[in-house]
C-alpha positions as CSV (number, residue, x, y, z in Angstrom):
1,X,0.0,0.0,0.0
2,X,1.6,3.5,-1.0
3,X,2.4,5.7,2.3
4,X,0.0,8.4,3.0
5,X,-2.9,6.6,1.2
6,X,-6.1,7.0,3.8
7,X,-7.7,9.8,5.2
8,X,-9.9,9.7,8.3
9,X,-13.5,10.7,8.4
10,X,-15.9,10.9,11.1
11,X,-13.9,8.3,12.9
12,X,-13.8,6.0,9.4
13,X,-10.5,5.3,7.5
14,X,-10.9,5.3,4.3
15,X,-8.3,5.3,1.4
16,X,-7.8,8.4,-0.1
17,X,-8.4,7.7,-4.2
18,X,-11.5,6.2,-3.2
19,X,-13.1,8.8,-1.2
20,X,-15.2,12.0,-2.5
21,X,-18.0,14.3,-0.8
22,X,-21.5,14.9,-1.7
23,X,-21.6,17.7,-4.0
24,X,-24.0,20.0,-1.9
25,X,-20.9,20.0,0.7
26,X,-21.2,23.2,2.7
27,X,-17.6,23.9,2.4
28,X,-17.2,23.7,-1.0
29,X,-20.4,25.4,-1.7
30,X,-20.7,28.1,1.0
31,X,-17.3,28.3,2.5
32,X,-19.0,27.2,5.3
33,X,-16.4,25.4,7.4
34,X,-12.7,25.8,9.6
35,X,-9.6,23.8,9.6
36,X,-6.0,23.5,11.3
37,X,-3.5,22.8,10.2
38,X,-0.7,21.1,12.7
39,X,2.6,19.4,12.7
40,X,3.8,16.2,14.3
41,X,6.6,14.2,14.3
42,X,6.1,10.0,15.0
43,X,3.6,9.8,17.2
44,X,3.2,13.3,18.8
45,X,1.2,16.4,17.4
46,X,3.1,19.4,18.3
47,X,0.4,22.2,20.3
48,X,-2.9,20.2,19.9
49,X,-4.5,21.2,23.0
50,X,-4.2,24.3,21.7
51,X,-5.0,23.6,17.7
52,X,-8.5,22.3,19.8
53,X,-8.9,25.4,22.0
54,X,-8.5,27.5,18.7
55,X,-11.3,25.1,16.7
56,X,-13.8,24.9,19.4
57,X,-13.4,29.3,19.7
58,X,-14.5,29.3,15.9
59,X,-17.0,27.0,16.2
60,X,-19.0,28.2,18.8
61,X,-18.7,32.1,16.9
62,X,-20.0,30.1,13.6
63,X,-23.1,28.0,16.1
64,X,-21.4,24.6,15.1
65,X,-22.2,22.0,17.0
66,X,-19.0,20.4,18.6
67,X,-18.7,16.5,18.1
68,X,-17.9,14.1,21.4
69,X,-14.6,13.3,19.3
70,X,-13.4,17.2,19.4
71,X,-14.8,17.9,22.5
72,X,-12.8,15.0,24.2
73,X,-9.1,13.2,23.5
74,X,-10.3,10.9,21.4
75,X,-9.9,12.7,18.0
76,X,-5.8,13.0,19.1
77,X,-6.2,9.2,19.4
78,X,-7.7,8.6,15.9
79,X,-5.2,10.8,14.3
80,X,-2.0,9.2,15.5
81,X,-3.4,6.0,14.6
82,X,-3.9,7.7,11.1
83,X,-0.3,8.8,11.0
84,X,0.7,4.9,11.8
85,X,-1.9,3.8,9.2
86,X,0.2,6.0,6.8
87,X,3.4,4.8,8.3
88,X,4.8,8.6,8.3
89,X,7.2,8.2,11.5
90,X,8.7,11.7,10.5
91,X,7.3,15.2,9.6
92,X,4.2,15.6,8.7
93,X,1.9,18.2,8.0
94,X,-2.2,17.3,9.1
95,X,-4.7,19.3,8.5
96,X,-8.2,19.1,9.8
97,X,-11.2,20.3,8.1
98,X,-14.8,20.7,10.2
99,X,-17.7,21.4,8.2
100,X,-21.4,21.9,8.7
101,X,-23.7,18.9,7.4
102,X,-24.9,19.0,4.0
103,X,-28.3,20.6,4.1
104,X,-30.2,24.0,3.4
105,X,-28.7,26.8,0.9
106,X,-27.6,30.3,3.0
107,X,-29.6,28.9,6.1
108,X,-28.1,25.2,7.2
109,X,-31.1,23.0,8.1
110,X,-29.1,22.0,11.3
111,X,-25.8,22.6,12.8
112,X,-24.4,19.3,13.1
113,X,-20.7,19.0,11.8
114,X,-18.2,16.4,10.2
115,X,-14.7,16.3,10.3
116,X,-12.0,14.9,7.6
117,X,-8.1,14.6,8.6
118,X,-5.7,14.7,5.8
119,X,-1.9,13.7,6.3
120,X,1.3,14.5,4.1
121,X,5.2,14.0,4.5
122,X,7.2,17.2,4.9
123,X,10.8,17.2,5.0
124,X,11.0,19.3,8.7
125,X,10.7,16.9,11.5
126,X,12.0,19.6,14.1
127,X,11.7,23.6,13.1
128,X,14.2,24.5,11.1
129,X,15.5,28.5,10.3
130,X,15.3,29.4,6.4
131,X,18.8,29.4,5.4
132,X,18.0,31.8,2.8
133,X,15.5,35.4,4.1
134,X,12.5,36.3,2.3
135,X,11.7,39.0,0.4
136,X,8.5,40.6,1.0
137,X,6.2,42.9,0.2
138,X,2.8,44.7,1.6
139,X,-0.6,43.9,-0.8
140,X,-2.0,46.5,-0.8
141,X,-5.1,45.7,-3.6
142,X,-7.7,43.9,-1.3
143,X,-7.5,45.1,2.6
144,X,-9.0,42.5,5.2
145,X,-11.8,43.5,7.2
146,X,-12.0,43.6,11.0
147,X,-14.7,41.8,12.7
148,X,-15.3,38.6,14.4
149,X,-14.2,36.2,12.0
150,X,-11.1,37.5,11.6
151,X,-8.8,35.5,14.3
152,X,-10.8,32.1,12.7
153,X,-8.9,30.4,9.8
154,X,-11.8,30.0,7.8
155,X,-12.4,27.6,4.3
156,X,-12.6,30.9,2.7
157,X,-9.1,31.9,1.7
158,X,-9.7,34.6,-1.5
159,X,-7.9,37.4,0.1
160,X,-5.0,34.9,0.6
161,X,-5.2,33.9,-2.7
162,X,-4.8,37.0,-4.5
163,X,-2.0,38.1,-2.2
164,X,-0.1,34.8,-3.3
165,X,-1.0,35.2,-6.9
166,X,0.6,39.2,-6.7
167,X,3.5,37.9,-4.8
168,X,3.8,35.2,-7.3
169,X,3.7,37.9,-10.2
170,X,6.1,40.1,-8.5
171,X,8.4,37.0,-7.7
172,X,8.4,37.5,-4.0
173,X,8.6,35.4,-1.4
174,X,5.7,36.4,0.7
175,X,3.4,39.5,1.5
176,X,1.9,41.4,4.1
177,X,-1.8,41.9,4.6
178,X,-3.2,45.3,6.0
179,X,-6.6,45.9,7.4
180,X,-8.9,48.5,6.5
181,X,-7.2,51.2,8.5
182,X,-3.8,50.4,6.6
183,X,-2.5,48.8,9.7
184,X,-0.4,45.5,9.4
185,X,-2.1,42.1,9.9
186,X,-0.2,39.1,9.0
187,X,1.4,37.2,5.8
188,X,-0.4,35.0,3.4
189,X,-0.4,31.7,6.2
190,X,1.6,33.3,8.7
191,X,1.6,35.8,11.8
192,X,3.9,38.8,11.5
193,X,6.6,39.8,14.1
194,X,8.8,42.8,14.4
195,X,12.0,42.9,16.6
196,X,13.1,46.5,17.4
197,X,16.1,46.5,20.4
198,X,14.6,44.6,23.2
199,X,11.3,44.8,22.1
200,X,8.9,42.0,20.2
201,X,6.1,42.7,18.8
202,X,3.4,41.7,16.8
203,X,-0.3,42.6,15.5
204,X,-3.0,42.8,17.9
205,X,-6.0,40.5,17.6
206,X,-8.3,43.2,17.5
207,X,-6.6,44.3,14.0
208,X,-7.5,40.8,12.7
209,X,-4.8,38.8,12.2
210,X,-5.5,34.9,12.4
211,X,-5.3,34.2,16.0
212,X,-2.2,31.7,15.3
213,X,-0.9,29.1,17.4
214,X,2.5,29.4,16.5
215,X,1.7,33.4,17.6
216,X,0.6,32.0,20.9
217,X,4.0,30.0,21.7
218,X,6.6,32.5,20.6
219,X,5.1,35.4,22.8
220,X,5.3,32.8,25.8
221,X,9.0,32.0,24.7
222,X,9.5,35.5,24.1
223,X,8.4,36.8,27.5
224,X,10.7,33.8,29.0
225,X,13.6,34.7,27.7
226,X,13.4,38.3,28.5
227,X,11.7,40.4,25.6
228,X,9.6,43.4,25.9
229,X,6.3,41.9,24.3
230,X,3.7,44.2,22.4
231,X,0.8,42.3,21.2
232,X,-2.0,44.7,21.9
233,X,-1.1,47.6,19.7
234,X,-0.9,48.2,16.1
235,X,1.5,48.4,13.6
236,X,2.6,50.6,10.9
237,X,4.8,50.5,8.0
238,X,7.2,52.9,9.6
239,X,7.7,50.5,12.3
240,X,8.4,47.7,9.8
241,X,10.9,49.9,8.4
242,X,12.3,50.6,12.1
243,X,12.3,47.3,13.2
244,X,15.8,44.9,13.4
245,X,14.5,42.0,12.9
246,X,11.0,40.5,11.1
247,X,10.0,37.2,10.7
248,X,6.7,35.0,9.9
249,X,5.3,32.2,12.1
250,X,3.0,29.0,11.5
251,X,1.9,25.7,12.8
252,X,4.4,23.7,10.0
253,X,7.5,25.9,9.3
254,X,8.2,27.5,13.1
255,X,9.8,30.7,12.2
256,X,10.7,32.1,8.5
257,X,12.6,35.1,9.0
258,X,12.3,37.9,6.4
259,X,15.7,39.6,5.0
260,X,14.1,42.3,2.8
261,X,11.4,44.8,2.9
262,X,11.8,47.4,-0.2
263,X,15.4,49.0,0.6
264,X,15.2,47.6,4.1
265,X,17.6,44.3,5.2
266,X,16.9,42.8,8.3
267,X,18.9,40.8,10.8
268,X,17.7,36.8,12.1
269,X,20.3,36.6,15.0
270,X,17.1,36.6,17.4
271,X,14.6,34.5,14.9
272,X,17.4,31.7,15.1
273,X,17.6,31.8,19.2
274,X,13.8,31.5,18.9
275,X,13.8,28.6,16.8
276,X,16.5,27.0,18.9
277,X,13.6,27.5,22.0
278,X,10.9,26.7,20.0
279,X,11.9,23.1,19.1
280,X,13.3,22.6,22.7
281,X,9.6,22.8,24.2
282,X,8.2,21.2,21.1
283,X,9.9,18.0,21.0
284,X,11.6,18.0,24.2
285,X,14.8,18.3,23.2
């Protein structure tokens, strides 16, 4: 059997080539659905407690109803067994889609959910520092709007979309999204961080960045090794020009760290510290 060749579904297995959803599936026809995305390594998923605090926030703001599976360890359980069922012993990247039933058009007849984990290899068992920095950019044609969807990570992704597509036409690495008020939000999958002297800081929630869980653990290891930590303010471009260091966080890469904005270069002396902490409390090392 070829690795990574079933997918797990409402508690089924089921090999991947030979599965497929109804049609009518909410997500694909309303957007109506979440997902996380996490990493894990053998038999351990790195922040999962955490991936499931973030899920359950979203789905009580959308009225989902939350499964016995979700709401308890067991769904943890199933998904290792999926990893093992995949034989991927190394990295791997899962991601976790929760969608509401098949049923109704704009109004859902009810709000009962399913769930569908997919697996796939990656190459980064542990975090690992980008050897080479990014070059970035701010989009500046779509701004995202603030309200109470923003901190969810949501199956609708346009605005993400079209900020990889310009960075992809403009043959840069990643780009920054801004809110309505022209303050910074986040990249295209990543929260944002600025290091300026002994100071970190990064978006606040309220200016509607994904609430990330990556974000969540590097201002913990920030404030423990003795950073200033600003996550409640927001952020301008002139700071972004100010700043020593930037760098971009998510569940599956750690930390990227950025070496260019425009005529700016940026410094990673601190983003590879971070990393060094980061995989320390993730895998125990």
């Amino acid at each position: 059997m070829a690795v990574n060749s079933f997918i797990l579904h409402n508690g089924e297995y089921h090999f991947k080539d030979e599965f497929g959803l109804n049609v009518n599936n909410r997500a694909f026809c309303y957007g109506d659905a979440l997902f996380e995305t996490m990493h894990a390594n053998g038999s351990e998923i790195q922040f999962f407690e955490d991936h499931m605090i973030r899920l359950k926030y979203g789905m009580k703001i959308l009225k989902m109803e939350i499964p016995s599976e979700i709401d308890s360890n067991l769904l943890e359980k199933e998904i290792i067994k999926l990893l093992h069922k995949n034989k991927l012993y190394q990295g791997v990247r899962i991601r976790l889609s929760v969608y509401r039933n098949t049923g109704g058009k704009y109004t859902p007849i009810d709000n009962a959910v399913s769930y569908l984990v997919e697996t796939e290899y990656i190459e980064n068992d542990l975090y690992a520092l980008n050897k080479k920095g990014l070059i970035i950019d701010i989009y500046n044609e779509i701004r995202k709007p603030v309200n109470s969807f923003s901190n969810l990570k949501t199956s609708n992704a346009l605005l993400y979309i079209m900020a990889g597509l310009y960075a992809k036409e403009k043959k840069l690495d990643d780009c920054i999204i801004i809110n309505e008020e022209g303050n910074i939000v986040e990249g295209i999958s990543s929260n944002i961080f600025l290091i300026k002297g002994e100071t970190l800081c990064t978006p606040a929630l309220n200016d509607g960045p994904v609430a990330g869980v990556m974000r969540k653990q590097i201002l913990k290891i920030a404030d423990s090794v003795g950073f200033n930590i600003s996550h409640e303010k927001s952020i301008s471009e002139q700071q972004l020009l100010d700043a020593n260091e930037v760098f971009f966080t998510n569940s599956i890469s750690g930390i990227k760290w950025v070496l260019a904005y425009k005529d700016k270069r940026y410094y990673h002396d601190n983003a590879k510290k971070l990393t060094t902490k980061l995989n320390s409390i993730a895998f125990n090392l």
